[in-house]
N, C-alpha and C positions, 0 to 999 in steps of 0.2 A: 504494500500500500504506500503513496505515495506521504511525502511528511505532509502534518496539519499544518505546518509554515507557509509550506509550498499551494497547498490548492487556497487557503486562506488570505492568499496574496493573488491570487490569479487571476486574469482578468480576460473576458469576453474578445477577443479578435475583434479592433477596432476597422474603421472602414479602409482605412493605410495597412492593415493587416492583409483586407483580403485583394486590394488592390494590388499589393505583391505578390498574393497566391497569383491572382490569374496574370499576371507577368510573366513570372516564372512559367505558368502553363501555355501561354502563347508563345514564351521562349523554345518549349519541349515542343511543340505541334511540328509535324511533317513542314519543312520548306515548302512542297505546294502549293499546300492549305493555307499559311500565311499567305503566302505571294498573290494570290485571286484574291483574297482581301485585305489588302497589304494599308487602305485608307481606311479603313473601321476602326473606331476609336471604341477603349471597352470603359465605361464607368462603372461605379459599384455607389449603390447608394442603400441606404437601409431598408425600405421597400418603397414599391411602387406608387403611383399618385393614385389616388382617386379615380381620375379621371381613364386613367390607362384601366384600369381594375374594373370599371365604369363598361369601358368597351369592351372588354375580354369575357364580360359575363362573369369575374369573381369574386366572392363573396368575400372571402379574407385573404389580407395582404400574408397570410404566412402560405397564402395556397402557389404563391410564384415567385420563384428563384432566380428566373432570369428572363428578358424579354430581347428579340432584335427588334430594331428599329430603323426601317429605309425601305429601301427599292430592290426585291430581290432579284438576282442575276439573271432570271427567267420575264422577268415583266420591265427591263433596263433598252432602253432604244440610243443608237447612236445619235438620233437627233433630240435627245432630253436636255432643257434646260438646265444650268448647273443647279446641285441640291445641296441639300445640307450630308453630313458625312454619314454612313451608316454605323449605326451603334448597337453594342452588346451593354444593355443593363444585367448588372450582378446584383440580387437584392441581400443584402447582407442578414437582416434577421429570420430571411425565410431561409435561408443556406443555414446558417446557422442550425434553426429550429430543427433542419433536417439532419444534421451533423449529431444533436444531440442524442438521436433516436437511429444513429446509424452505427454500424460497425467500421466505417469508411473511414479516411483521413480526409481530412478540411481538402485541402489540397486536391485528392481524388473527386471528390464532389466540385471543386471550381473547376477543374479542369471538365469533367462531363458537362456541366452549365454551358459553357464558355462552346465547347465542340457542338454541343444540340443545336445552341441558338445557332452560331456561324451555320452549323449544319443543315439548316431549317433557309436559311440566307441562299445556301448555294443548292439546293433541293434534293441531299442527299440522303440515300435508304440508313434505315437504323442498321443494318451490319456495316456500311461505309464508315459511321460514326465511330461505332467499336471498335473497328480496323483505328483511326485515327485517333480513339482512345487509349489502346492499346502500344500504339507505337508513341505515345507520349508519355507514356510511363518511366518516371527516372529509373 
């Protein structure tokens, strides 16, 4: 068991906590897989808005870990005005919430987040994901 000083002192993964995790896990992703979305910017915020939650249809903000946000590579025209940059929201207290009731490491859970949503972006099957799950693994 760990010492009572130790977990006594411990403190929740702040949002600079996990915006490191999924750093490091866009660092481990296949070459590819970056490079097709090499302008995706990935934020991490503690969960989602209202209004985002609003149009998804969900009821609690612990129920969504991560969202994309833009123009997916299937619906993208060469003649498209320029847009705003596509994004990966990480929501930190539903990651979390899940973290706590998982067998997982944090880290393994932001990297699955991070690969769905990109994954969901470039319209790729759940075993492509795994595959690039898998190869992301330190």
């Amino acid at each position: 068991m760990a010492e009572s000083s130790t977990l006594r002192d411990a403190r929740a993964p702040s949002l600079e906590d996990l915006e490191d995790l999924a750093a490091m896990a866009w660092q481990r992703l296949p070459d590819h897989f970056r490079q097709v979305c090499s302008d995706m910017l990935i934020r991490v915020e503690d969960f989602a808005t209202d209004e985002v939650l609003d149009q998804l249809g969900i009821d609690s903000p612990f129920d969504l870990m991560g969202l994309y946000q833009g123009v997916s590579l299937e619906r993208r025209s060469f003649g498209d005005l320029p847009r705003q940059p596509d994004m990966v929201f990480l929501y930190r207290r539903a990651i979390l919430d899940y973290w706590a009731d998982s067998n997982d490491t944090l880290g393994d859970i932001v990297t699955h987040v991070l690969v769905h949503e990109i994954g969901h972006h470039l319209g790729l099957s759940d075993d492509d994901m795994q595959r690039i799950e898998d190869e992301a693994r330190p």
